[in-house]
C-alpha positions in Angstrom: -15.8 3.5 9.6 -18.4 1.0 10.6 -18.4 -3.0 10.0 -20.7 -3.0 7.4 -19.3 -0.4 4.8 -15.5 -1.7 5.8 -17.0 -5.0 4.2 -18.4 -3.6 1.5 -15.6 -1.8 0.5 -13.3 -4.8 0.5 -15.8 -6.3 -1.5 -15.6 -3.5 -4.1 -11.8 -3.2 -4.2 -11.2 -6.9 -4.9 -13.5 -6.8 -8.0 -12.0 -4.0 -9.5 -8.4 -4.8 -8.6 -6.0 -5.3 -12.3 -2.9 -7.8 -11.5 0.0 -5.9 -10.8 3.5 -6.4 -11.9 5.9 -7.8 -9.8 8.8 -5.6 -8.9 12.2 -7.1 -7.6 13.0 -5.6 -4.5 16.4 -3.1 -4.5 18.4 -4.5 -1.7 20.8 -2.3 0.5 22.2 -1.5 3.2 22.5 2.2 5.5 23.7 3.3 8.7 21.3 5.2 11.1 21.5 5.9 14.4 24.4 4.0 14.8 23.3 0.7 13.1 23.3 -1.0 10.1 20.1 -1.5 8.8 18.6 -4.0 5.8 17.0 -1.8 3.0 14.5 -3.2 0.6 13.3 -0.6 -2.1 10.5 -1.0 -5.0 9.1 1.8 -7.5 10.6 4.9 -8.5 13.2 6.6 -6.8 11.5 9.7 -7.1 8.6 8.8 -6.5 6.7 10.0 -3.0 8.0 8.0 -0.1 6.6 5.3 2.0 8.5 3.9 4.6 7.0 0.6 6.5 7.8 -0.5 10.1 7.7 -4.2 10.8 6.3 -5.5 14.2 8.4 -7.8 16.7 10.5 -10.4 15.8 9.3 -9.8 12.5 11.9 -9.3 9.4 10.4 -7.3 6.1 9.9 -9.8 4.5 6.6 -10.1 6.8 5.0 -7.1 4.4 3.3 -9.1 1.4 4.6 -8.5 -1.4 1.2 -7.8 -3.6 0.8 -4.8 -1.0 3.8 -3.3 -1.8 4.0 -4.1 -5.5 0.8 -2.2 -5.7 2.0 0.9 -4.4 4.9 0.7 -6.2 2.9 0.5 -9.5 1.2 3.5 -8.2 4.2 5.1 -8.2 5.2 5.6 -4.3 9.1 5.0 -3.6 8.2 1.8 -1.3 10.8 1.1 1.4 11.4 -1.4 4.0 13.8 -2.1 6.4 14.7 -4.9 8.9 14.8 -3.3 12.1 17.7 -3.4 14.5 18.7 -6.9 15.9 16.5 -8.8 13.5 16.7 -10.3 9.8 20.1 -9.1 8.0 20.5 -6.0 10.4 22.9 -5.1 13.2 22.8 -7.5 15.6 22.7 -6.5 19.2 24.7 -6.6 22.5 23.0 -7.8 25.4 24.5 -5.7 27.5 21.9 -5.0 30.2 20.6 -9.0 31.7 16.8 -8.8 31.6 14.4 -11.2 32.8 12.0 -11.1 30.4 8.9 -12.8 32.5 9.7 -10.1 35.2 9.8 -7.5 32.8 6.3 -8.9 31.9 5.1 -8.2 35.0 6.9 -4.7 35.8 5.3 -3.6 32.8 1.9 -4.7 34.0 2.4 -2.6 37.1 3.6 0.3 35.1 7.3 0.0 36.3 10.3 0.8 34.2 13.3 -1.2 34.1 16.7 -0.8 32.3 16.6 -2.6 28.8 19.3 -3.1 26.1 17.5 -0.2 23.9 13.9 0.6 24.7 11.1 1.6 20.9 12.3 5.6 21.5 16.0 4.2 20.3 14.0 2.2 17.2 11.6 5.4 16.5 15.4 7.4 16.5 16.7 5.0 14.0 13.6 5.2 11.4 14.0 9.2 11.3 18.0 8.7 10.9 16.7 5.8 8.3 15.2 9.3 6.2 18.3 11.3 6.8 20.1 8.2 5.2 18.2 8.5 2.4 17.9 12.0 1.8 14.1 11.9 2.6 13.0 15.4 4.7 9.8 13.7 5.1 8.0 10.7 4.3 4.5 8.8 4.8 4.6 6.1 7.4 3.2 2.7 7.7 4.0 0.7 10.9 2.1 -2.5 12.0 2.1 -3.8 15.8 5.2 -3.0 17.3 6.0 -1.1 14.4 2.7 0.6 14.9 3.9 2.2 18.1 7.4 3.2 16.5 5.6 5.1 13.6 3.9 6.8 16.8 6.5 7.6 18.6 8.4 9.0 15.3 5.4 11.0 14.3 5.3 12.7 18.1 8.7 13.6 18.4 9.7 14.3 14.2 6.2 15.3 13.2 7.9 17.4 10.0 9.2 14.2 8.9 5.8 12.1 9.1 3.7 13.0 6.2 1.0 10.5 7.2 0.1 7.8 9.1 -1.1 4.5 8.5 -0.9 2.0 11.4 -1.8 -1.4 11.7 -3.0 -3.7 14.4 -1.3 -1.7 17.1 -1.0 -0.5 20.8 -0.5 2.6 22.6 1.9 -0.1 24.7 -0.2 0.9 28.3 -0.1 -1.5 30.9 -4.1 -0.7 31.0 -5.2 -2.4 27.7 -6.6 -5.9 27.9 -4.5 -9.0 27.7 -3.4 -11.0 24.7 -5.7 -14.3 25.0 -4.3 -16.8 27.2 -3.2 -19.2 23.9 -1.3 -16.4 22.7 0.3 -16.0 25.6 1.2 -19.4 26.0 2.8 -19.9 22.8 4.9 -16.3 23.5 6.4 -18.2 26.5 8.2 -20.7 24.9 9.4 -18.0 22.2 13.2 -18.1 23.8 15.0 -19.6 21.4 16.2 -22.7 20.5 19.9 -22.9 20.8 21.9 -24.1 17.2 23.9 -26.1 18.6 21.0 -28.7 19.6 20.2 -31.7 17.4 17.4 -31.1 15.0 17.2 -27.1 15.9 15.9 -26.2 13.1 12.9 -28.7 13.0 12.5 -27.3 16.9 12.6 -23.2 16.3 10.3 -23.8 13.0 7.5 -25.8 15.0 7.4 -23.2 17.9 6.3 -20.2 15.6 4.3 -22.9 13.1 2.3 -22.8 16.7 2.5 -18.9 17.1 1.4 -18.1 13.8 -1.5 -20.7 13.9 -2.7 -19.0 17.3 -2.8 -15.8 15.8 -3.5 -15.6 12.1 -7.0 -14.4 10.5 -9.5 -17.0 11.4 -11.5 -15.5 8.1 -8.2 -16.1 6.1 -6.0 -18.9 7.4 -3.2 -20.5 5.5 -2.4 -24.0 5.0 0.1 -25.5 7.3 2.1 -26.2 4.0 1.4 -22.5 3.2 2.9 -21.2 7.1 5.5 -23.8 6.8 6.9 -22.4 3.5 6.6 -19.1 4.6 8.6 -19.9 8.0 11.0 -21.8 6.3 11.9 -18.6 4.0 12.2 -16.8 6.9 14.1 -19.1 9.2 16.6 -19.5 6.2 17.1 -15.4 5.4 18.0 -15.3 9.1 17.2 -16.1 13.1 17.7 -14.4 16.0 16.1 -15.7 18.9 18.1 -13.8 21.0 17.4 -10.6 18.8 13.6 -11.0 19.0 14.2 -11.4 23.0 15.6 -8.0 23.1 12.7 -6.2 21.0 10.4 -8.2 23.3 12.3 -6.7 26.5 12.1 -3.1 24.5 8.7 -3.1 24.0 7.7 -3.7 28.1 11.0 -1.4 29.3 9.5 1.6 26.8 5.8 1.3 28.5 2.5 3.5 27.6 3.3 5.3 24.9 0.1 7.3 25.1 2.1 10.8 26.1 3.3 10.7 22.0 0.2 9.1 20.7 -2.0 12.2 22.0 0.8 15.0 20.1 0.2 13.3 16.8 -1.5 15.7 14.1 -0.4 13.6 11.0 -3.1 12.1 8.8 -3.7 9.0 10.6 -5.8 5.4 9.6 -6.0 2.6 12.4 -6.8 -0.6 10.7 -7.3 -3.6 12.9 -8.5 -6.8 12.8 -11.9 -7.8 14.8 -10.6 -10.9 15.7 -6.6 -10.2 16.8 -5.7 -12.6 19.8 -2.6 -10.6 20.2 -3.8 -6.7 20.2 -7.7 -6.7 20.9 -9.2 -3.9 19.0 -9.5 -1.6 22.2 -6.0 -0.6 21.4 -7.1 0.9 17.7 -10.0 2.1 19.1 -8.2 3.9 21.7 -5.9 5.4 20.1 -8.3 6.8 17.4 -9.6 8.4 20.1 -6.7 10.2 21.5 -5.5 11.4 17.4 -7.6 14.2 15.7 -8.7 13.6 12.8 -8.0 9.9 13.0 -10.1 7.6 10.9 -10.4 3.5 12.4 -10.9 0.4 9.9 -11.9 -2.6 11.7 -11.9 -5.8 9.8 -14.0 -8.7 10.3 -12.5 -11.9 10.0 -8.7 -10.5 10.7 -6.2 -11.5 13.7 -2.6 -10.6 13.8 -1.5 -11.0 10.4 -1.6 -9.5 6.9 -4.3 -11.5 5.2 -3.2 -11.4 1.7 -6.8 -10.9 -0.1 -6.8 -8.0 2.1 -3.6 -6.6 0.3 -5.4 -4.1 -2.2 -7.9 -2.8 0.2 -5.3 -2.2 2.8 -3.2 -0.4 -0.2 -6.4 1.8 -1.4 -6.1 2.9 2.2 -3.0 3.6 2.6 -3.4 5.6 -1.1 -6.2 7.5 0.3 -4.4 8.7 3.5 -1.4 10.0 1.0 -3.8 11.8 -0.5 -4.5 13.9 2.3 -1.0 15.6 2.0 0.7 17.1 -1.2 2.4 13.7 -2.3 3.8 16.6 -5.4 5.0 18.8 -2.9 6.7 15.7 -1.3 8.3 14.3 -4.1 9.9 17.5 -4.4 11.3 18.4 -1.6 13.1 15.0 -1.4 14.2 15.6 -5.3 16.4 18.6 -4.2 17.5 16.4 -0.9 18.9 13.7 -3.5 20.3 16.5 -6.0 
């Protein structure tokens, strides 16, 4: 879809968009894959199932809550999880030592390297996440990282991946340009900040106050007071400096991903932001190109973030690619899973 209708059709959904009722999350917890993961459920149980994929370092909290709630009024079964070795699931062992800035640059030149778990272990736990909840098959929605799990999962368990709805994401090849050089900067003093220093807190919040500032919607910023609050929440729910480290070190030990990206035949929407520092639209654009079928929004105005004006637009989408599959036929076939 070109600039100009995407724009338009933002501006049509925000006008007709009712308020929608907030849900309380069901919270949870499963074991898949060998890990215990952090569930988060809204809508009807029996609804048809959407599972969302978080990005790096990210916990599910990230999704915004008027995206969800809106699909959850619609009546989709909405469900998110923490992926492994961040927010309140499984941490870890760093068993494998990994130099992350060499890791950098092996993944540049397209080497492979031994990692603690690489995104094919995360893609395995998202389809045992299904088997845990008695879902045969569900439609998918990963952003960034979570963009390429959702890809990887859809390639290797295309019977469970109903459609697919990615966000801001990679095919993860060593060919695609370069995050801008004030992303980059603020990724390298990502390590951590140990909690045993004086004022830690202050320290760890003011290092991703500067990541989020670098790559947030330049159409749609929030406040400082607005990022702050929102960091706060999440440096409070949990922090794992060491976890997000790993996923990092997963992401460059996994490499191109582009050998699962061209098997997908799921339904698929690529919505990216015009304007990401992190993941410059050549990455949507090429995997559109490499997925039959495959249908990419680009949005002016929107970096590395979930702008939440965007919410109902991005959930009208996400609606629309559902649509392209039975969602009745679905629901059913996880009814007699649950009975």
């Amino acid at each position: 879809m070109g600039t100009k209708q995407t724009v338009e059709a933002i501006k049509q959904v925000k006008k007709g968009s009712p308020k929608q009722n907030l849900l309380k999350p069901r919270e949870h917890f499963v074991h898949a894959n060998g890990v215990r993961l952090c569930v988060q459920e809204r809508g009807p149980a029996n609804g048809p199932a959407i599972v969302f994929i978080m990005g790096f370092a990210c916990q599910l909290n990230a999704w915004p809550a008027t995206l969800l709630n809106k699909l959850a009024n619609q009546g989709y079964r909405v469900i998110c999880f923490d992926n492994r070795d961040i927010g309140l699931s499984q941490k870890m062992q760093s068993i494998h030592k990994v130099d992350t800035r060499l890791a950098f640059i092996q993944h540049r030149l397209g080497k492979r390297f031994k990692a603690n778990y690489t995104l094919l272990d995360m893609a395995d736990d998202t389809a045992a996440l299904l088997d845990a909840l008695a879902l045969q098959t569900a439609h998918i929605v990963g952003a960034s990282m979570g963009g390429m799990i959702a890809q990887i999962l859809a390639a290797k368990h295309p019977e469970r991946v109903a459609s697919l709805s990615l966000f801001m994401t990679s095919n993860n090849s060593p060919r695609q340009p370069l995050p801008k050089l004030s992303v980059l900067k603020e990724f390298a003093t990502m390590r951590g900040v140990d909690s045993k220093e004086q004022d830690s807190a202050s320290l760890a919040i003011e290092r991703w106050m500067l990541l989020w500032q670098a790559i947030q919607s330049p159409a749609y910023p929030k406040t400082k007071a607005q990022l702050r609050v929102m960091i706060e929440a999440n440096y409070r729910r949990s922090y794992r400096p060491g976890g997000a480290m790993r996923q990092l070190q997963a992401i460059l030990a996994t490499g191109s991903i582009n050998q699962f990206t061209t098997c997908i035949r799921a339904p698929t929407i690529l919505i990216h932001g015009k304007d990401d520092p992190l993941l410059p639209p050549q990455n949507a654009k090429h995997i559109a190109r490499n997925i039959p079928g495959a249908i990419y929004y680009p949005i002016p105005g929107m970096g590395h973030d979930f702008p939440e004006a965007l919410s109902p637009y991005f959930a009208e989408l996400i609606i629309d690619n559902t649509r392209q599959v039975k969602a009745r036929d679905l629901s059913y076939r996880n009814s007699l899973l649950m009975s």
